[in-house]
ROFI-128108 format. One record per residue (C-alpha): residue number from 1; residue in one letter; x, y, z. Coordinates in steps of 0.02 Angstrom, whole numbers, plus 32768, in hexadecimal, padded with zeros to 4 digits. Example, Ala and Ser with C-alpha at 12.3 -4.5 7.8 and 13.67 -1.06 7.14 Angstrom:
residues 2
+--------+------+------+------+------+
! lodren ! rofi !   px !   py !   pz !
+--------+------+------+------+------+
!      1 !    A ! 8267 ! 7F1F ! 8186 !
!      2 !    S ! 82AC ! 7FCB ! 8165 !
+--------+------+------+------+------+
//
This chain:
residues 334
+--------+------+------+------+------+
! lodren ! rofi !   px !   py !   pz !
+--------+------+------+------+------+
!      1 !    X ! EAD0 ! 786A ! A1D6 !
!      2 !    X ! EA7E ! 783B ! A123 !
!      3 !    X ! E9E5 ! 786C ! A16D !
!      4 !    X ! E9BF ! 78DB ! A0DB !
!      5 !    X ! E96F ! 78FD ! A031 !
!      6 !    X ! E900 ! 796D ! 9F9B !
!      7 !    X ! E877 ! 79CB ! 9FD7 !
!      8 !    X ! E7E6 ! 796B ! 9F9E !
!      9 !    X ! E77B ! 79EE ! 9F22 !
!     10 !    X ! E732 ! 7A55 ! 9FA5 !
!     11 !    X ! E6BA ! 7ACC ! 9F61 !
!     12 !    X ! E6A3 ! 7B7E ! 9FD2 !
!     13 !    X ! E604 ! 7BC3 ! 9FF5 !
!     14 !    X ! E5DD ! 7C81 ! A02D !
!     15 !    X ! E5F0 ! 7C9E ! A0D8 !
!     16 !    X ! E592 ! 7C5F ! A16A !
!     17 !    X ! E502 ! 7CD9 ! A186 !
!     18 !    X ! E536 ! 7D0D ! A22D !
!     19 !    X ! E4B0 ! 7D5C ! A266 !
!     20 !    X ! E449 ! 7CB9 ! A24F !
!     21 !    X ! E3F5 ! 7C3E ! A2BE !
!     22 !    X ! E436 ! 7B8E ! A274 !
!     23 !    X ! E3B5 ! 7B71 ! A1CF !
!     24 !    X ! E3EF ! 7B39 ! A14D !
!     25 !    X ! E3D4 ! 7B7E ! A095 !
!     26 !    X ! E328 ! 7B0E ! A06C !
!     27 !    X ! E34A ! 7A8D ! A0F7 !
!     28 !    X ! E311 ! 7A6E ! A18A !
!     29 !    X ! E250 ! 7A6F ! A15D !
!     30 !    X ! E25E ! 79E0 ! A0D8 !
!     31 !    X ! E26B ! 7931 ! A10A !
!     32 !    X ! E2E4 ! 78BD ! A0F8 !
!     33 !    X ! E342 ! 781B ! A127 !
!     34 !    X ! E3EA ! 7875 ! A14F !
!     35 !    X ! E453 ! 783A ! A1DE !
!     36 !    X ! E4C8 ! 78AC ! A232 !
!     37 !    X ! E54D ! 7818 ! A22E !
!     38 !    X ! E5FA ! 7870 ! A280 !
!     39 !    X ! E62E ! 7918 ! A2C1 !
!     40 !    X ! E6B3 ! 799B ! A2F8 !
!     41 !    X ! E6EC ! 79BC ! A372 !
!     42 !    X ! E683 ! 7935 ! A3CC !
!     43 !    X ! E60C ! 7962 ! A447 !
!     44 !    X ! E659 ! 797C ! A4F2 !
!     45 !    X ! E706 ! 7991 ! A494 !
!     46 !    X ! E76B ! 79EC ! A50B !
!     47 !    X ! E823 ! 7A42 ! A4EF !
!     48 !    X ! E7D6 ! 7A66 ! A42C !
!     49 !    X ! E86B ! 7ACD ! A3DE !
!     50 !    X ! E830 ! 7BA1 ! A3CF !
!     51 !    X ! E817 ! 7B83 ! A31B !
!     52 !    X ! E7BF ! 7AD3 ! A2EF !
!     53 !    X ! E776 ! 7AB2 ! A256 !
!     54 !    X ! E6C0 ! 7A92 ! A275 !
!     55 !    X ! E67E ! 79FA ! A214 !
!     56 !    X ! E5E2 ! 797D ! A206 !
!     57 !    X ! E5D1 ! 78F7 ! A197 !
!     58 !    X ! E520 ! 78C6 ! A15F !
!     59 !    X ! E4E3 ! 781E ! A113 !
!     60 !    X ! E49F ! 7838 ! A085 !
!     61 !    X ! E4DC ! 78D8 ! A056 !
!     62 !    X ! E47C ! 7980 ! A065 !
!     63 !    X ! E4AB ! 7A17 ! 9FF1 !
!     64 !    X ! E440 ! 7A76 ! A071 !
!     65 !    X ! E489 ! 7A6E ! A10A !
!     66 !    X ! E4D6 ! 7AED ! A15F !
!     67 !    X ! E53D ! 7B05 ! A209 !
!     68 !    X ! E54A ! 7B9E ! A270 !
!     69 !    X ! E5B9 ! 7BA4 ! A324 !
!     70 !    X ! E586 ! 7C0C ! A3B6 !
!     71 !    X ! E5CC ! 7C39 ! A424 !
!     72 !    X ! E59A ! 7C26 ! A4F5 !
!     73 !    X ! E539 ! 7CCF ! A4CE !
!     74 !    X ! E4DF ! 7C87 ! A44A !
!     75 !    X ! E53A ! 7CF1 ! A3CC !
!     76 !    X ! E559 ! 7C98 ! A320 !
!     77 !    X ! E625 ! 7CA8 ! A309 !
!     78 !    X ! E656 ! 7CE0 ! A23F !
!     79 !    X ! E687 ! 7C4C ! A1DE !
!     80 !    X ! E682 ! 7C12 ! A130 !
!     81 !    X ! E630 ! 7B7A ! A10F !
!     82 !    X ! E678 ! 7AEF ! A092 !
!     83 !    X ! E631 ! 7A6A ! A03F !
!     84 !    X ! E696 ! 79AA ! A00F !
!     85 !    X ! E637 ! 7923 ! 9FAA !
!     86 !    X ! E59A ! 797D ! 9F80 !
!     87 !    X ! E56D ! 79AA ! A02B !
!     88 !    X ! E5A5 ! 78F4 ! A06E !
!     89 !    X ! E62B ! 7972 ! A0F0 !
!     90 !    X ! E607 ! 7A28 ! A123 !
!     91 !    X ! E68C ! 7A82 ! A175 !
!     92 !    X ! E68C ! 7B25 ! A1B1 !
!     93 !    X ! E735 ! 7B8E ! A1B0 !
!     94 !    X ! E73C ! 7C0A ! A242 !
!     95 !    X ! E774 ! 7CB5 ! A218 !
!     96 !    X ! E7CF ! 7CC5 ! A2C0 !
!     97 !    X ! E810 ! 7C5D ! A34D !
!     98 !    X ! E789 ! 7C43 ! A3DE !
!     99 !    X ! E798 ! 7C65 ! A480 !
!    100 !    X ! E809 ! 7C06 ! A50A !
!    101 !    X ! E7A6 ! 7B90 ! A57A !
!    102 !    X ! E6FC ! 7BCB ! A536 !
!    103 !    X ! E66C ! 7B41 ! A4F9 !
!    104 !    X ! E629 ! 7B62 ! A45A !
!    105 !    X ! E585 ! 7B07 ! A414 !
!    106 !    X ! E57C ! 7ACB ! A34E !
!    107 !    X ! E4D0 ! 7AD8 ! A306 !
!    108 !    X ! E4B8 ! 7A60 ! A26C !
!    109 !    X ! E414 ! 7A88 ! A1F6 !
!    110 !    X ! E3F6 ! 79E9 ! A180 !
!    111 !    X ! E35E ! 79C4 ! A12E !
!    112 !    X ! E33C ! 7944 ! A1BA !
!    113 !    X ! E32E ! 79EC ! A230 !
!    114 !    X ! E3B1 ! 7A37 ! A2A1 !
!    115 !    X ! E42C ! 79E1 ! A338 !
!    116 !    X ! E4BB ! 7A39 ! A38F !
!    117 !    X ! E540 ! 79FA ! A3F7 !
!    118 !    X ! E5D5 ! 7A56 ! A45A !
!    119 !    X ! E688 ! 7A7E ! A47E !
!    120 !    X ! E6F9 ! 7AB9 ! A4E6 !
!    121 !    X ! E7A2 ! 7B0F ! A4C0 !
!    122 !    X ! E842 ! 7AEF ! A501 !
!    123 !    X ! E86F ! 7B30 ! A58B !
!    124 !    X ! E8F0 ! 7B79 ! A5F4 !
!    125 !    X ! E96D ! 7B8A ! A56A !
!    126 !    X ! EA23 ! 7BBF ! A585 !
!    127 !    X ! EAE0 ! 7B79 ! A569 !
!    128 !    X ! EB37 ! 7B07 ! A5D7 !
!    129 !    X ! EBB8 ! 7B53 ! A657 !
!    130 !    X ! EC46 ! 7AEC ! A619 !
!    131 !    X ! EC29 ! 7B37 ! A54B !
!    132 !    X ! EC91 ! 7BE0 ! A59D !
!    133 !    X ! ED35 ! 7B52 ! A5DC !
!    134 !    X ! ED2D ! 7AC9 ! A556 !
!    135 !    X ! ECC8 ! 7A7C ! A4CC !
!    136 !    X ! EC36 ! 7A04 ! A4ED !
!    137 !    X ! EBE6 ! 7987 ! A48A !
!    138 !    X ! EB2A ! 7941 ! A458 !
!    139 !    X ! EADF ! 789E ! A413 !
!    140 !    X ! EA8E ! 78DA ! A37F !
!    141 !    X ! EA19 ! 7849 ! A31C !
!    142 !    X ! E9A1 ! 7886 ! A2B1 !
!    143 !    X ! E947 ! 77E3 ! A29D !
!    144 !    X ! E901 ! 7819 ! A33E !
!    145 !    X ! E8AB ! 78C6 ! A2EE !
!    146 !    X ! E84A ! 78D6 ! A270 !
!    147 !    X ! E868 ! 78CB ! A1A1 !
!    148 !    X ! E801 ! 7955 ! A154 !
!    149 !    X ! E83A ! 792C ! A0A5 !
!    150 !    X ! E84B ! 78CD ! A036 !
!    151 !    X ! E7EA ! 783A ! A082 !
!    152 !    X ! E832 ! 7790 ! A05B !
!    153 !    X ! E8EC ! 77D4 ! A07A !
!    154 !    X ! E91E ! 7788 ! A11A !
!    155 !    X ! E8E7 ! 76E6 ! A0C2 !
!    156 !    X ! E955 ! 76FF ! A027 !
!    157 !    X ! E9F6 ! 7733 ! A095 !
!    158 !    X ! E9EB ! 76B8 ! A11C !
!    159 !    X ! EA6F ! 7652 ! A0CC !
!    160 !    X ! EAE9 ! 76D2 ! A0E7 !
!    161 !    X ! EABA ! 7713 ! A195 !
!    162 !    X ! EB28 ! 76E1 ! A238 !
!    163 !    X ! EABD ! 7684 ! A2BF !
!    164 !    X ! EAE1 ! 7716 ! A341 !
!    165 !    X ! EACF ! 77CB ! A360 !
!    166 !    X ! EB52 ! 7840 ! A315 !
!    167 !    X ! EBB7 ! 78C4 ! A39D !
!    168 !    X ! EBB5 ! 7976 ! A387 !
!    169 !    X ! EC2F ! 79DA ! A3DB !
!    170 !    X ! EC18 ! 7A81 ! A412 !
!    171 !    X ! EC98 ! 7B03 ! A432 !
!    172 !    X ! ECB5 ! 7BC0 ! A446 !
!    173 !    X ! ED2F ! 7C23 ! A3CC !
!    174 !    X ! ED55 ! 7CE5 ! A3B4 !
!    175 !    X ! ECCC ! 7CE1 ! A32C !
!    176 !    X ! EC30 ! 7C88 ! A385 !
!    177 !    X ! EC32 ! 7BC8 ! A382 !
!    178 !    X ! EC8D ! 7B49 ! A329 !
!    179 !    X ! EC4B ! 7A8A ! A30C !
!    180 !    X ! EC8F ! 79D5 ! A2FF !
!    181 !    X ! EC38 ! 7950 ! A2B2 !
!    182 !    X ! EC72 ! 78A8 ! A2F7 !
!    183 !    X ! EC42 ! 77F6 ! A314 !
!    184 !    X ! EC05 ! 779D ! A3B5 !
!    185 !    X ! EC2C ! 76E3 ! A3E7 !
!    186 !    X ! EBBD ! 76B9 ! A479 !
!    187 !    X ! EBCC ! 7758 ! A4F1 !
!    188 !    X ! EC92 ! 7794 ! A4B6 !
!    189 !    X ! ECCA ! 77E9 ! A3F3 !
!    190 !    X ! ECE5 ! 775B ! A36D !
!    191 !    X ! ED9F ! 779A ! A35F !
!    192 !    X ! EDAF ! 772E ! A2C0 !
!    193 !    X ! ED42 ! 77B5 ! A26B !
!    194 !    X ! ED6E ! 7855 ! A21E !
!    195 !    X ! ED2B ! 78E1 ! A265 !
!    196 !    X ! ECE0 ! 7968 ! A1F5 !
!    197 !    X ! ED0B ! 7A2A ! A22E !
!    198 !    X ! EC65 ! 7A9F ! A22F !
!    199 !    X ! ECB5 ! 7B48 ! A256 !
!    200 !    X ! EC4C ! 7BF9 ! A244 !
!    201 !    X ! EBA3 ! 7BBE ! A2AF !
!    202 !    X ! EB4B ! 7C4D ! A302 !
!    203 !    X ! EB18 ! 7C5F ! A3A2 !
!    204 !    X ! EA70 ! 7CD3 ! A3B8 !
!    205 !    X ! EA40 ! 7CDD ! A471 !
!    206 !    X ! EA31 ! 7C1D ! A498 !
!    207 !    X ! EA0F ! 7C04 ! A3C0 !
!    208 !    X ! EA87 ! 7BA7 ! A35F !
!    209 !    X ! EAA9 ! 7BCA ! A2B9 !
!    210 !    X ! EB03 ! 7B6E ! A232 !
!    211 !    X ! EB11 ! 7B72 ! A176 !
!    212 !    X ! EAFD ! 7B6D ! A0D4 !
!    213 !    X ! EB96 ! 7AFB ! A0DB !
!    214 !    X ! EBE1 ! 7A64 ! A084 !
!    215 !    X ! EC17 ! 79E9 ! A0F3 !
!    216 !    X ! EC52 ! 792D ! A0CE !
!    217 !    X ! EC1D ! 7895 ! A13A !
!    218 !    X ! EC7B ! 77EA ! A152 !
!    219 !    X ! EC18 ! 7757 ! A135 !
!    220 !    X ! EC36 ! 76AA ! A12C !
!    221 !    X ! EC47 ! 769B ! A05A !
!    222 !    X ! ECB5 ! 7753 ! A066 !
!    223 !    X ! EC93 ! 780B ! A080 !
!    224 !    X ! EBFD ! 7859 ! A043 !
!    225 !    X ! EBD9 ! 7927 ! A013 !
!    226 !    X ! EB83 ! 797B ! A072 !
!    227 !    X ! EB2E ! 7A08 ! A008 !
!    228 !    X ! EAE8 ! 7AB7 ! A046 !
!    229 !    X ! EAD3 ! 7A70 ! A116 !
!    230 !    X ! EA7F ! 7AEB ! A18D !
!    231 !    X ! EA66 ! 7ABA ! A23C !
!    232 !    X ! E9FD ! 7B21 ! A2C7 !
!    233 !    X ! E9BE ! 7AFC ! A375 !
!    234 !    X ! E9B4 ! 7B2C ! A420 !
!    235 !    X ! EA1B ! 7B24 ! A4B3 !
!    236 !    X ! E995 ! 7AD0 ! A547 !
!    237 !    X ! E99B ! 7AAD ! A5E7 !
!    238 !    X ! EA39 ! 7B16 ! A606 !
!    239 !    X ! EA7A ! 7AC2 ! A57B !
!    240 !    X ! EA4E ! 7A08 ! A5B1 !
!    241 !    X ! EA12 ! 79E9 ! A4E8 !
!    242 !    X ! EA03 ! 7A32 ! A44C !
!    243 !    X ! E94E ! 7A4A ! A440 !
!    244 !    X ! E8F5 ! 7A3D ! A3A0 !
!    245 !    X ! E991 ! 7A39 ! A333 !
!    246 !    X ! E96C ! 7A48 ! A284 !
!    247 !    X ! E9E1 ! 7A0C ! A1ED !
!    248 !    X ! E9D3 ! 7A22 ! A12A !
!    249 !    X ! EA3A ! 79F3 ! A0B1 !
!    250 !    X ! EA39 ! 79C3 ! 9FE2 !
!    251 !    X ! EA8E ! 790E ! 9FAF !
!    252 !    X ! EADA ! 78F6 ! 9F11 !
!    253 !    X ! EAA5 ! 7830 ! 9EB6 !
!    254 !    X ! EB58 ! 7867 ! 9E5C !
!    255 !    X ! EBA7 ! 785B ! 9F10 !
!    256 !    X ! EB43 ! 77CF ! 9F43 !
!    257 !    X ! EB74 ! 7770 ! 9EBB !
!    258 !    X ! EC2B ! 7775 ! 9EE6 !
!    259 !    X ! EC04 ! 7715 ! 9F6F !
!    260 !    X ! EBA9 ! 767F ! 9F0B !
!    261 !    X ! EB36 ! 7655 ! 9F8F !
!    262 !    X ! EA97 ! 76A5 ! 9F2D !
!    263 !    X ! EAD0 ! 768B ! 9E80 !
!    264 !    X ! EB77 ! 76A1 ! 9E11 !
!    265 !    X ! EB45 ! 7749 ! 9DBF !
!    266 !    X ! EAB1 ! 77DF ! 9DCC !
!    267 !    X ! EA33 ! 7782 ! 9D76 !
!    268 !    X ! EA47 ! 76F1 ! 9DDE !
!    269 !    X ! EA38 ! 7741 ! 9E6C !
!    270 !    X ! E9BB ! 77A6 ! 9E4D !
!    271 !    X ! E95A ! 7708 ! 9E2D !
!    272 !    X ! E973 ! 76CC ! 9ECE !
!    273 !    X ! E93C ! 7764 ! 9F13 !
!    274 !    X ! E88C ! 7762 ! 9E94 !
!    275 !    X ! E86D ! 76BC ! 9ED4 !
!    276 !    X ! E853 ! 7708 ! 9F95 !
!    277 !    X ! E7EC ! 779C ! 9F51 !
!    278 !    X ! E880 ! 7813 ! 9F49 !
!    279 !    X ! E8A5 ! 7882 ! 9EAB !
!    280 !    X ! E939 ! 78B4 ! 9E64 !
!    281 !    X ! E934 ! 7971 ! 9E51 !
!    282 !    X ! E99B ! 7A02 ! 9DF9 !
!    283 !    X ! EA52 ! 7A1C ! 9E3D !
!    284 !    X ! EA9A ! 7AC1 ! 9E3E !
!    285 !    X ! EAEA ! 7A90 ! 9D89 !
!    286 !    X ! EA41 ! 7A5B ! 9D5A !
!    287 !    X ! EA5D ! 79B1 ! 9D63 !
!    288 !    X ! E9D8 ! 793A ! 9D98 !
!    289 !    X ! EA2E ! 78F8 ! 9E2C !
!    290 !    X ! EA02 ! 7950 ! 9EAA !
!    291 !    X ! E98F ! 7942 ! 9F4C !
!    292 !    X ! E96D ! 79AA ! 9FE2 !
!    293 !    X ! E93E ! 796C ! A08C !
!    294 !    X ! E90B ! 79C6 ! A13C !
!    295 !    X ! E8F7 ! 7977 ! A1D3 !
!    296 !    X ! E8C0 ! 79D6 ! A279 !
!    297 !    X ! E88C ! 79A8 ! A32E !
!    298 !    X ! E934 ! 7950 ! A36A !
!    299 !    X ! E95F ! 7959 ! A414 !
!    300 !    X ! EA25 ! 7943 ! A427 !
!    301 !    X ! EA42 ! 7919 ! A4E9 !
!    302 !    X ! EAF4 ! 7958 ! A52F !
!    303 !    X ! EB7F ! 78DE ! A529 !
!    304 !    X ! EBC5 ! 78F4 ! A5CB !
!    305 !    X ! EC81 ! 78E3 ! A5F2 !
!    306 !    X ! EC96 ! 78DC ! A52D !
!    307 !    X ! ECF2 ! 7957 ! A4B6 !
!    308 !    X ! ED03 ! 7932 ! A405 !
!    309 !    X ! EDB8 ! 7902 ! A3E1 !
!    310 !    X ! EDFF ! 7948 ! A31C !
!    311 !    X ! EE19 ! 78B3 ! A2BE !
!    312 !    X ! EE6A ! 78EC ! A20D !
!    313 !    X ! EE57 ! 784D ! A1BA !
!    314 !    X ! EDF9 ! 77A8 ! A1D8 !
!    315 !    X ! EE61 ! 770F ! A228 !
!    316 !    X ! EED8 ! 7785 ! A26F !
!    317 !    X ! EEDE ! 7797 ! A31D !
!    318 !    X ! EF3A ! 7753 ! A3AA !
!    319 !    X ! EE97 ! 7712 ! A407 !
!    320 !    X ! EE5C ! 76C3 ! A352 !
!    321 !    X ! EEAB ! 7605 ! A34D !
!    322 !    X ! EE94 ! 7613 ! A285 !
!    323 !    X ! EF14 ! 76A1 ! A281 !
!    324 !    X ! EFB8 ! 7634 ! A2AC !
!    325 !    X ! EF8D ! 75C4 ! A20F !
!    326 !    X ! EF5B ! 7675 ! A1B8 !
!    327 !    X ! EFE7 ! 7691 ! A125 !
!    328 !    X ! EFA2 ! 7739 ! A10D !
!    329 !    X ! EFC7 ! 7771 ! A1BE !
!    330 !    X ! F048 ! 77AA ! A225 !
!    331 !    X ! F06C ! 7762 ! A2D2 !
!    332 !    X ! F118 ! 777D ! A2EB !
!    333 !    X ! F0EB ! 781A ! A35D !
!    334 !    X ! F07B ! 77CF ! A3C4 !
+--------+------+------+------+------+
//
């Protein structure tokens, strides 16, 4: 779960004109060679999470362009646009979640003229039956959603990143819903991996909540910080999947150092990173080692038959054959 890193310079424009019909600023009626080259969500996407963020990507780029989403009315929905690399990425940021199962249509205004595509949201959201008994768990791989920023930092962390999806357990408490963060091996829990306790999530409706927290994450090379992790998504399909879960989180090239696989110290590190595209920025003590990532649109299908066992410490577990030749563990009770 290194999916993550800082949030490549995004300049914010006003707010989407809501009340307008898809032109752009001075686009549209000039000519160009612009090629609308990707988009999101795709057309025909179906189960899109309530609160997607709306994106094209043009070839070359085009300061002009603009985006507006309307919905099956026609009516344009209030966003605020944002603009990465000079108009290279527009994204619009929705104001408020959409509606459930409803198709919305994106209308992109380039100086090569306008296209639109559409959506539809997820629908039929709710929590699975067995949440109120016991906990359940989900596959959750966001190499399978999408990296909004920084680009080039799945590249740059591959090294460290296991070859399989990472389990999230879900379970009920007094206070909302509390979260485990385990490892998979093939369809059961890695049990020779530390779990890492995410308690205080929120449950809004069929919402999930979680964060700012600081969480740490067992890698190959050794555990890695976690800083300032929120998680959100929605419970589909009467809580078959996590629908258009969302994660963000801020590494530290101090942390990543410690584990030697990027480079011995900050600087190296963030060299590493520069060489991908992906910029060291200000920590919280002002240090230039820094970076923030986002992913959304990850769908994390249930785990059926699977709750995520507490494993304290890593190679310590009676089901974990490296535990018996584990110095640092304790067998004799089991």
């Amino acid at each position: 779960m290194l999916w993550l890193l800082v949030l490549a310079c995004i300049q914010t424009a006003p707010p989407v004109d809501t009340a307008g019909d898809g032109g752009g600023a001075d686009g549209g009626g000039v000519a160009c060679d612009m090629q609308v080259v990707a988009q999101w969500p795709a057309d025909g996407a179906s189960d899109t999470w309530l609160q997607p963020t709306v994106q094209v990507d043009l070839s070359p780029a085009d300061p002009t362009a603009s985006l507006v989403l309307k919905d099956d009315q026609g009516v344009a929905v209030s966003a605020t646009a944002a603009y990465l690399q000079e108009g290279a990425t527009v994204q619009l940021q929705l104001a408020e979640p959409l509606a459930e199962g409803a198709t919305y249509t994106v209308v992109a205004d380039t100086c090569a003229g306008a296209s639109q595509w559409s959506f539809t949201t997820v629908d039929a959201p709710g929590l699975p039956a067995e949440l109120d008994s016991q906990a359940v768990s989900y596959r959750l791989d966001p190499r399978y959603g999408r990296l909004l920023s920084p680009a080039g930092l799945d590249l740059a962390l591959a090294p460290l990143l296991p070859d399989g999806p990472w389990l999230l357990g879900v379970a009920r408490t007094d206070a909302g819903l509390s979260l485990r963060l385990g490892a998979s091996s093939g369809q059961t829990q890695d049990t020779c991996v530390r779990t890492q306790e995410l308690p205080d999530a929120s449950l809004d409706d069929t919402h999930l909540y979680l964060g700012p927290v600081t969480a740490s994450l067992d890698l190959v090379p050794g555990a890695l910080t976690l800083h300032d992790l929120r998680l959100q998504a929605t419970f589909a399909h009467e809580g078959g999947e996590l629908a258009g879960l969302e994660l963000e989180l801020v590494l530290d090239a101090r942390d990543l150092a410690a584990l030697g696989t990027l480079g011995a110290d900050r600087g190296a590190v963030c060299a590493s990173l520069a060489e991908t595209d992906v910029s060291c920025g200000a920590c919280a003590d002002g240090v230039l080692a820094c970076v923030s990532t986002r992913w959304d649109s990850i769908t994390a299908p249930i785990q059926d038959g699977l709750s995520v066992q507490d494993i304290p410490s890593p190679d310590c577990h009676p089901d974990c054959a490296a535990s018996w030749s584990n110095p640092a563990c304790n067998a004799s009770g089991w």
